[in-house]
C-alpha positions as CSV (number, residue, x, y, z in Angstrom):
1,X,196.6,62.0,84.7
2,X,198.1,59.1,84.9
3,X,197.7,55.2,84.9
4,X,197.6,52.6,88.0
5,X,199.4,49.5,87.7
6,X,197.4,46.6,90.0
7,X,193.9,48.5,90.1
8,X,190.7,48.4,88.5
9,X,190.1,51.0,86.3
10,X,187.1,52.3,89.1
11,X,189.6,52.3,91.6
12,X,192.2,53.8,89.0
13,X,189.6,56.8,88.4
14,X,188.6,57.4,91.8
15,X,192.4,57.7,93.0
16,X,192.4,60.7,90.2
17,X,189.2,62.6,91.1
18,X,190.2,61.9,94.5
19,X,193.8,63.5,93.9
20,X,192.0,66.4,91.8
21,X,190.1,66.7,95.1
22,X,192.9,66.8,96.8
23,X,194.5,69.3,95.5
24,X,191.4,72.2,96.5
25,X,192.9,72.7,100.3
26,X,196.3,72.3,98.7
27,X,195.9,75.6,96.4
28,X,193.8,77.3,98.8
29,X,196.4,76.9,101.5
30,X,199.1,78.6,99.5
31,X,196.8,81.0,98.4
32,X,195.7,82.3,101.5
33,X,199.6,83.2,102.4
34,X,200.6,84.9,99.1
35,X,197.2,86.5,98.7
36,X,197.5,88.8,101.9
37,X,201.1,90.0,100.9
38,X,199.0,92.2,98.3
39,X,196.2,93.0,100.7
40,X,198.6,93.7,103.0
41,X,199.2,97.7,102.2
42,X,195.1,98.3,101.8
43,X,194.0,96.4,105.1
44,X,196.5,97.9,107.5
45,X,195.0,101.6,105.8
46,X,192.0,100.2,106.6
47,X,192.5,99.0,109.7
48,X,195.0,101.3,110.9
49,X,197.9,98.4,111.3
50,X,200.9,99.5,113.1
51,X,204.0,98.0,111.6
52,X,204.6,95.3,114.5
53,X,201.0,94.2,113.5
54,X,201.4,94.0,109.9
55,X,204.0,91.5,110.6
56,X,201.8,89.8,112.8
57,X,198.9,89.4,110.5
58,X,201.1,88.2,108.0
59,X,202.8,85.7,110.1
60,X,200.4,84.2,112.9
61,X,199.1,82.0,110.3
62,X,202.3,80.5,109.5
63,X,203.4,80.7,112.7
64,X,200.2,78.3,113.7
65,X,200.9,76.1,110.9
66,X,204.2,75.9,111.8
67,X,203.7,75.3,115.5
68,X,200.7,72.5,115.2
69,X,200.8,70.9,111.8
70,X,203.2,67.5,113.5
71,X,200.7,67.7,116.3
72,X,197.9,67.3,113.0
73,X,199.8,64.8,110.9
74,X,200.1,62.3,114.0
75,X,196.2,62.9,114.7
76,X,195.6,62.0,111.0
77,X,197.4,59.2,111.6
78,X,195.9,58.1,114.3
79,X,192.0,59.1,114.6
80,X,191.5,59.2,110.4
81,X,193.1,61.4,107.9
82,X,190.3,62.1,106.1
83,X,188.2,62.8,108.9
84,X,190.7,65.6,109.9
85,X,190.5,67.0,106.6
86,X,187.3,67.5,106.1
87,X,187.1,69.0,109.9
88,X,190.1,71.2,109.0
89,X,188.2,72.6,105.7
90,X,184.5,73.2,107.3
91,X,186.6,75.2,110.4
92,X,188.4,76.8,107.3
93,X,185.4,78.3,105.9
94,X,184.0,79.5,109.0
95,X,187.0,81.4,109.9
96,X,187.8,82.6,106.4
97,X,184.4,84.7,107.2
98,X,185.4,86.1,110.4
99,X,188.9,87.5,108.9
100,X,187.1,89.0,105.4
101,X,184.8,90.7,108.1
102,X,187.3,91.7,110.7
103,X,186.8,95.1,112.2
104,X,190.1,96.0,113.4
105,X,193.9,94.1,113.4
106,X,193.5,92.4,116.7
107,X,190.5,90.5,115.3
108,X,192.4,89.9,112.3
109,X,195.5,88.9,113.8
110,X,193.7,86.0,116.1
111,X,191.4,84.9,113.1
112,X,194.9,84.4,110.9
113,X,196.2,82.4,113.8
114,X,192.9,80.0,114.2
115,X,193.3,80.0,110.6
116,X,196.5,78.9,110.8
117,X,194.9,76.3,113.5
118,X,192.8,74.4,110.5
119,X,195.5,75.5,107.9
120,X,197.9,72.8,109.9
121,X,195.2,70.1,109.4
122,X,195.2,70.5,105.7
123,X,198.4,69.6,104.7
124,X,199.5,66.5,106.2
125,X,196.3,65.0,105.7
126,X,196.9,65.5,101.4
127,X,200.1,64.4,101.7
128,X,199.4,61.5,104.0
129,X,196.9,60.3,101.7
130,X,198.3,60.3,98.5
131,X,200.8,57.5,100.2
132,X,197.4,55.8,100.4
133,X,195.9,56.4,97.1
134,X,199.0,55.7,95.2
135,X,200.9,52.6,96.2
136,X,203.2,52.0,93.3
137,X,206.5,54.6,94.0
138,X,206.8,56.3,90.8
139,X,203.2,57.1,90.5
140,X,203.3,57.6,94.3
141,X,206.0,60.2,93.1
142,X,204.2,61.5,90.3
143,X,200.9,62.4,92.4
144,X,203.6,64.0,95.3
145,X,205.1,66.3,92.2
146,X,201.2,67.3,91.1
147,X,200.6,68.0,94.8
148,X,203.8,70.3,95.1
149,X,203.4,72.1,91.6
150,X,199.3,72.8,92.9
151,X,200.8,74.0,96.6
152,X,203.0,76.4,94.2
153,X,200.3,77.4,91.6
154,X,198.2,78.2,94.6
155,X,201.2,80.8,95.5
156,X,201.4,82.4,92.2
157,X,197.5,82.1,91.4
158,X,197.0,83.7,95.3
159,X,198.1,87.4,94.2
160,X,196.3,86.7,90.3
161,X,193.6,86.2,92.2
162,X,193.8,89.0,95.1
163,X,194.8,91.6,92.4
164,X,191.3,91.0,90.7
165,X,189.1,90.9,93.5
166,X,191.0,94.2,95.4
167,X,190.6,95.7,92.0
168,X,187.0,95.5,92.6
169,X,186.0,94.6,96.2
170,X,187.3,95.4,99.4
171,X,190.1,93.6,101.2
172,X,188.2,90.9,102.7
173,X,186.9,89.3,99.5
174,X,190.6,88.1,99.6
175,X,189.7,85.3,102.5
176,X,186.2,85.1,101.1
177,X,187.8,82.7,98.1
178,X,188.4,80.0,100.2
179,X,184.9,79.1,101.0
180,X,183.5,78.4,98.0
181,X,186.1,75.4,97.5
182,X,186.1,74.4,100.6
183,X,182.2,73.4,100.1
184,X,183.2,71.4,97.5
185,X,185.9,69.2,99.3
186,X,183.1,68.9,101.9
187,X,181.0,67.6,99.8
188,X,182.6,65.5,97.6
189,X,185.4,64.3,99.8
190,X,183.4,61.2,101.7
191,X,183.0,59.9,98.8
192,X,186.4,60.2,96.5
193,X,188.7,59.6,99.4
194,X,189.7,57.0,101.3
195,X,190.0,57.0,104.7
196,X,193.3,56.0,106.9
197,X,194.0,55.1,110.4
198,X,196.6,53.0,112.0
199,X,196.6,52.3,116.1
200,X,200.7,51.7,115.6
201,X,201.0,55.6,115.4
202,X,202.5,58.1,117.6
203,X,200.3,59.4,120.3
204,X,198.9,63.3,121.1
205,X,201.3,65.0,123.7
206,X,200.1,68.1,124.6
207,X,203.0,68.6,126.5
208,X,205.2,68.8,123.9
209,X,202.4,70.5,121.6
210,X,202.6,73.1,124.3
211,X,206.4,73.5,124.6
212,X,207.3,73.5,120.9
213,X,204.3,76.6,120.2
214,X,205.9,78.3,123.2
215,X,209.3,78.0,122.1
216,X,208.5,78.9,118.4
217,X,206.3,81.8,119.8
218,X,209.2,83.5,122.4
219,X,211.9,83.0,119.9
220,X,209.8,84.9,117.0
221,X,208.6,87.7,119.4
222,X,212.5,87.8,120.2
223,X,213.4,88.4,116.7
224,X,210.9,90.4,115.5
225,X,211.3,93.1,118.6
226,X,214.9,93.0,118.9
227,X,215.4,95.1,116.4
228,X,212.7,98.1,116.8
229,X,213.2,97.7,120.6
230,X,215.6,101.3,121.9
231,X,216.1,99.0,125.2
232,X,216.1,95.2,124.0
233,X,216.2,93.6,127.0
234,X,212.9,92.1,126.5
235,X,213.4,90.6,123.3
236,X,216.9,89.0,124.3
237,X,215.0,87.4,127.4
238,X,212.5,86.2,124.9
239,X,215.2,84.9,122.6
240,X,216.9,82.9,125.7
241,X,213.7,81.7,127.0
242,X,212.7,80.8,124.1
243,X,215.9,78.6,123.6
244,X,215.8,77.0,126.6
245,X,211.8,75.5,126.2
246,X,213.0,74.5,122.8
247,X,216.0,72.3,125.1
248,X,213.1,71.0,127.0
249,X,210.9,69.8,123.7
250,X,214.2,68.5,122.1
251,X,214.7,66.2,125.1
252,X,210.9,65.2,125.3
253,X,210.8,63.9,121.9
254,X,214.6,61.8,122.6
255,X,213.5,59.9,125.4
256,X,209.7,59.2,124.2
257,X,208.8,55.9,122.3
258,X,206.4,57.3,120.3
259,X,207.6,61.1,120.5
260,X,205.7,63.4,118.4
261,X,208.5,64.0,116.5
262,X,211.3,61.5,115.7
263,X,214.5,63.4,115.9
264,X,216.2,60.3,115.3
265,X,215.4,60.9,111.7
266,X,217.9,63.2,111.7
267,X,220.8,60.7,112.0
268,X,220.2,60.0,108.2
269,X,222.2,63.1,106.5
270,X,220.0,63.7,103.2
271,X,216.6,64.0,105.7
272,X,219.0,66.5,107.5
273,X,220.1,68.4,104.8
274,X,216.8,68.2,103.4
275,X,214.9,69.8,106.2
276,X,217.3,72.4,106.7
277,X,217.0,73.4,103.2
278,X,213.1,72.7,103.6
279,X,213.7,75.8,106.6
280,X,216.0,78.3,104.9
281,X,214.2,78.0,101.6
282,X,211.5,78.9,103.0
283,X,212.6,81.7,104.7
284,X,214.6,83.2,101.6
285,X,211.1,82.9,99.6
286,X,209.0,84.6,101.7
287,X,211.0,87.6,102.1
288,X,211.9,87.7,98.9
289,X,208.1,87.5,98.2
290,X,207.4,90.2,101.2
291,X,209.5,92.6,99.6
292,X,208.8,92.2,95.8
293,X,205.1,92.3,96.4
294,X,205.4,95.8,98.1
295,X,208.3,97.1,95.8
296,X,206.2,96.9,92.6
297,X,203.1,98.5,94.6
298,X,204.8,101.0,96.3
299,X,208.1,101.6,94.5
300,X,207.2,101.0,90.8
301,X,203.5,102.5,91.1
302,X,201.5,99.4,90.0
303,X,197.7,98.4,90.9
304,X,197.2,95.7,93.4
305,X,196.1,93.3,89.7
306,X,199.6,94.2,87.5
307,X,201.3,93.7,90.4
308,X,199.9,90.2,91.0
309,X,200.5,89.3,87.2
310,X,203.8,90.7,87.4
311,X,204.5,88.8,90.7
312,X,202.8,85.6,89.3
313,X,206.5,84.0,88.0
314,X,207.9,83.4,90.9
315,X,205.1,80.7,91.9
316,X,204.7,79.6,88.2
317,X,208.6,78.9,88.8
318,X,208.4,76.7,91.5
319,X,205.7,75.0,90.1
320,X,207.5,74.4,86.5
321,X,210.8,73.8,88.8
322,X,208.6,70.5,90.4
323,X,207.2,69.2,87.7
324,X,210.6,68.9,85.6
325,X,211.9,67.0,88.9
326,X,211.1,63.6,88.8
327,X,212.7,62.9,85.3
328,X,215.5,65.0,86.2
329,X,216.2,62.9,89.2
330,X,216.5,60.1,86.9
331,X,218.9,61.1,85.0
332,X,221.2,62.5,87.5
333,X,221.5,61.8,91.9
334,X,218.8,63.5,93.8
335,X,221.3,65.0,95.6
336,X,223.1,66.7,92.4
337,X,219.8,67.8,91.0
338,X,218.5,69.5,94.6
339,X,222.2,71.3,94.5
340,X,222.0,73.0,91.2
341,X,218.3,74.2,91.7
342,X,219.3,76.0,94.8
343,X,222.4,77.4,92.4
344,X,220.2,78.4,90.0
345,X,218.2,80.3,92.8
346,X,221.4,81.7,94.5
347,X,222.1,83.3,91.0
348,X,218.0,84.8,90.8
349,X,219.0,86.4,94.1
350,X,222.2,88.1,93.7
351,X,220.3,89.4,90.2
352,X,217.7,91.5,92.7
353,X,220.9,93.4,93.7
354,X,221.2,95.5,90.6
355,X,217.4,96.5,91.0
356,X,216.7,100.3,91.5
357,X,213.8,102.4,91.6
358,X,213.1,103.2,88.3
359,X,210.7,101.4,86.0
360,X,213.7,100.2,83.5
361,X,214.2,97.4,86.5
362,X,211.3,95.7,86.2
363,X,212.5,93.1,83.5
364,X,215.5,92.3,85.6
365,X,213.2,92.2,88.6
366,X,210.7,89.3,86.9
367,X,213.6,87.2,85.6
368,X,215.5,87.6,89.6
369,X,212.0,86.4,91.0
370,X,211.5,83.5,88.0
371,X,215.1,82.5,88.4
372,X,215.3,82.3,92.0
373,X,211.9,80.4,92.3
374,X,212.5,77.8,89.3
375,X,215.8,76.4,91.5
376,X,213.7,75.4,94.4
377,X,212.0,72.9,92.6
378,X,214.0,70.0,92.9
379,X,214.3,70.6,96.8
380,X,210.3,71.2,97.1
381,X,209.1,67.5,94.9
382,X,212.5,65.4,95.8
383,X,213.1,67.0,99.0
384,X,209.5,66.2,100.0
385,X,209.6,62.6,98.6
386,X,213.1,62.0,100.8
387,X,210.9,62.5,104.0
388,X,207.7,60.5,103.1
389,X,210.2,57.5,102.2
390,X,211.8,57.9,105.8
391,X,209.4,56.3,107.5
392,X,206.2,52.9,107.7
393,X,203.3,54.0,105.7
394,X,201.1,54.2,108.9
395,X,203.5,57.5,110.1
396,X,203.3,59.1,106.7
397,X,201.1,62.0,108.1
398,X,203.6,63.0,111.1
399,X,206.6,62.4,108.0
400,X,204.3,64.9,105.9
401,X,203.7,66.9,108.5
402,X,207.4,67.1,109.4
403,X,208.1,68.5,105.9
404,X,205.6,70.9,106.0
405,X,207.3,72.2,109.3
406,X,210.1,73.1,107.1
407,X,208.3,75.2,104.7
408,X,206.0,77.1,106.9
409,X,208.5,77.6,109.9
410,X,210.1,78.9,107.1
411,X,208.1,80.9,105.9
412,X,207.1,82.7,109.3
413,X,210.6,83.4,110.2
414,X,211.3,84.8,106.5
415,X,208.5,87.1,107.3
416,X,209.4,87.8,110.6
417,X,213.8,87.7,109.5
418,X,214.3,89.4,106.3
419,X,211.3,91.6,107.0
420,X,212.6,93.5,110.1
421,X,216.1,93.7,108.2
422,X,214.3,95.6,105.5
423,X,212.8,97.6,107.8
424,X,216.3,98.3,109.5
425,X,217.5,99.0,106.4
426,X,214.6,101.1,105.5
427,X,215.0,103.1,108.6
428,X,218.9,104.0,108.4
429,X,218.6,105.1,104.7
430,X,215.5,107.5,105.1
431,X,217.2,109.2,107.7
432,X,214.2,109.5,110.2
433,X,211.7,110.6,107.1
434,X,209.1,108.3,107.6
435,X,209.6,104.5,110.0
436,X,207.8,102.9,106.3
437,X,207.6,103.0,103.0
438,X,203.5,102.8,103.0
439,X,203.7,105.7,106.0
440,X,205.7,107.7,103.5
441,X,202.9,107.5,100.9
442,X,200.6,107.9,103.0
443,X,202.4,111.4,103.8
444,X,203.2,112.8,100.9
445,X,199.7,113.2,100.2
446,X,199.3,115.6,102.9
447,X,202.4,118.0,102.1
448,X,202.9,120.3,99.5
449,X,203.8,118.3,95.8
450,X,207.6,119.4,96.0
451,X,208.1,118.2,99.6
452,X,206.1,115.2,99.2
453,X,208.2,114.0,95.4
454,X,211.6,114.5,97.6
455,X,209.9,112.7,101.0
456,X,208.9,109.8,98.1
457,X,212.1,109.7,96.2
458,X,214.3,109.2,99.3
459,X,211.6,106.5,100.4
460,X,211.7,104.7,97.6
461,X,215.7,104.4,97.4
462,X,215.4,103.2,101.0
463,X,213.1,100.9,100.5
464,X,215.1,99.7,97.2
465,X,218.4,98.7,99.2
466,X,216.0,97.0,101.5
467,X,215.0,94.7,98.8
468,X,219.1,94.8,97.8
469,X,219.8,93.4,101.1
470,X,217.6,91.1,100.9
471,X,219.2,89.6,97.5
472,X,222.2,89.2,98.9
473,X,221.1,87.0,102.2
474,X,218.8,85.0,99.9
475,X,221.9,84.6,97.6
476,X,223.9,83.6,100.6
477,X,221.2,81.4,102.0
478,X,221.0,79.3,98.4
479,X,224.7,78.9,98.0
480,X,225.5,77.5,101.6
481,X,222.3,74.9,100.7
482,X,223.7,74.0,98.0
483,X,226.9,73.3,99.1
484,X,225.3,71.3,102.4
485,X,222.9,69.2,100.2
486,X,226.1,67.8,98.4
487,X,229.0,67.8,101.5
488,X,225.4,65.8,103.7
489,X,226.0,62.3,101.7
490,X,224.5,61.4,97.8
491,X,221.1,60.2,97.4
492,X,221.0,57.0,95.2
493,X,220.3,57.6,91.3
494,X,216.5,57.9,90.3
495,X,215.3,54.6,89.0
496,X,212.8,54.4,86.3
497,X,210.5,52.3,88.3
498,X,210.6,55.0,91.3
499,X,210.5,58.4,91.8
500,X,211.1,58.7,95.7
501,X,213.8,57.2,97.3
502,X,213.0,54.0,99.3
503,X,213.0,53.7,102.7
504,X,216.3,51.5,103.0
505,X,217.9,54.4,101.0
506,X,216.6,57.7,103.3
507,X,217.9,55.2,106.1
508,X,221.2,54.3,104.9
């Protein structure tokens, strides 16, 4: 993959069959997120999902992630990283079972959010030991930009992969996958990877474990049931209550030594911009993603598998868009080269504006989807780099874990955001027709063939400005980070010795 400088050539070939390890729970991760967005349609048939829990099963487990991965990261840090891993992937396995066999949306919903439970263990612990494997920065960065383009891979290999197996099986064979490769880390990861723990890390606080899933939890319930709510006094109270625990978590962390997570980070301005980004990036993908997945289903007519092939760029985009991003940064400041990704990806969205129902769109759809992804590269391999050089080596699991906040509290709130303003849109422009576009299907198989073409052709044009709307926020949402990520300070020029920024320079 690439040489060690200082090592033995043993310890210079473990480090890579130890990465190539590393990178199992890294795919599977992603995949187990874009994998249900196909399943999504056939499941809640199945299961007889109501809307509210569609969005649930396809957030809890990012919502989990989100909620508990710092909690993980400083745990790895502290009682072993490895150890965590492998303790993630076994519980993993065992709960990829119970959701392929689920017998109705409440089971699925909890097993999603236990999944989301052993998801958070997974990602820090990678991360966090790849600063251990790889000592020397710009292999250090090199091995960060393989983990990024395999966590992206995983995302456009996830719907590949669930197309096939939906094509063929039923819907649980989708969360099957996992355990197969999770044996493998199992059973090969004592003995490739290294193990890591340092007594100067940050200690558990379940208190502020427990505030920060509360306050993530109101404030997503808030959002999500504002909208559909006739009387939305509820959500608003969640919303505010939810506001004020997050206060109370805020102020934990500030006056703790060792708080769980170092706000003071944030007083650098490229870790700032950077987790922003990290956050609306995320959330700008997943709908996107959300709403693509189910337009060329359910709009265009594709199977489950051309959909996932057709789909399959926009991962394939991000991953290209991280690989390309360590020699870009030396060439021009990391700052610069973060900037005119999320451009490029401002442009990709504004293109899924001209979109309409008809099949001639589906060229311009695939190159919105490529474009838009491709830009987010930089952000995703630099942006993570920026926060692993913020802080000692013996914290680089709560740093990891910090940027993995970003992207899956990003991800859950794209869900949760851009898909109740599809569904708002959705429901204004169908005129009281159907409260989905998969209810309307479902309908106009039970009406006469005239009633049930004009019941799908207004659905479809509802959905369609759904998916317009959605262009234009994830346009909106790439042009402010671009603009932030340049007015929030320069990075210093990539040196050819160094990948990542240092930690004097994050600090500076």
């Amino acid at each position: 993959m690439f040489p060690r400088r200082g090592v033995t050539g043993m310890e210079a070939t473990r480090a890579r069959l130890g990465l190539a390890v590393l990178m199992l729970p890294t795919l599977l991760v992603a995949m187990d997120v874009t994998a249900l967005l196909l399943a999504l349609p056939r499941l809640s048939a199945d299961l007889g999902a109501s809307g509210v829990q569609q969005l649930w099963i396809s957030d809890s487990y990012g919502l989990m992630v989100a909620g508990l991965v710092i909690t993980m990261g400083t745990l790895g840090d502290r009682f072993g990283r490895r150890r965590l891993l492998l303790t993630g992937a076994a519980a993993f396995a065992v709960l990829s079972v119970v959701a392929a066999f689920a017998a109705d949306p409440l089971v699925l919903i909890v097993a999603r959010a236990l999944l989301g439970v052993a998801g958070a263990t997974l990602a820090p612990s990678t991360l966090a030991l790849i600063t251990t494997m790889f000592r020397d920065g710009r292999q250090r960065g090199q091995a960060v930009a393989v983990w990024a383009t395999c966590q992206f891979a995983g995302g456009a290999l996830g719907p590949v992969l669930a197309g096939f197996l939906l094509q063929h099986f039923w819907w649980g064979s989708v969360f099957l996958a996992a355990v197969p490769a999770m044996a493998v880390l199992l059973i090969v990861g004592p003995f490739l990877l290294p193990e890591f723990r340092s007594e100067a890390a940050g200690r558990p606080d379940p208190a502020g474990v427990g505030l920060s899933l509360a306050a993530v939890l109101l404030m997503l319930y808030g959002v999500k049931q504002l909208p559909a709510e006739e009387a939305p006094l509820v959500p608003l109270l969640a919303l505010l209550v939810g506001a004020g625990v997050g206060y109370l978590f805020v102020r934990r962390q500030l006056r703790s030594d060792r708080p769980l997570l170092d706000l003071r980070l944030l007083r650098s301005r490229p870790f700032t911009a950077v987790l922003v980004s990290l956050v609306l990036a995320g959330v700008a993908m997943a709908g996107t993603g959300l709403l693509v997945t189910q337009y060329l289903q359910s709009v265009l007519g594709h199977s489950p598998f051309a959909s996932a092939v057709l789909f399959a760029p926009m991962g394939l985009g991000v991953a290209v868009g991280t690989m390309v991003a360590p020699r870009l940064a030396r060439r021009v400041r990391r700052t610069s080269a973060i900037a005119g990704g999320l451009a490029c990806s401002a442009l990709g969205g504004l293109l899924l504006v001209a979109a309409d129902d008809g099949a001639g769109s589906l060229p311009l759809v695939m190159t919105a989807i490529t474009v838009l992804a491709l830009g987010t590269g930089p952000l995703f391999a630099l942006g993570t780099g920026l926060v692993l050089g913020a802080v000692p080596p013996e914290r680089a699991g709560s740093a990891a874990s910090m940027s993995e906040t970003g992207n899956y509290f990003g991800g859950s709130l794209g869900f949760a955001l851009l898909g109740t303003v599809a569904a708002a849109v959705y429901r204004g422009r169908a005129g009281g027709g159907s409260d989905s576009l998969a209810g309307a299907v479902e309908a106009a198989r039970h009406l006469p063939a005239g009633q049930g073409a004009e019941l799908l052709r207004g659905a479809r044009a509802a959905f369609t400005a759904g998916l317009h709307v959605n262009g234009l926020i994830a346009a909106a949402l790439f042009a402010g980070l671009a603009v932030l990520t340049l007015a929030m300070g320069p990075a210093k020029r990539g040196a050819p010795e160094d990948s990542l920024p240092d930690r004097e320079a994050v600090r500076a």
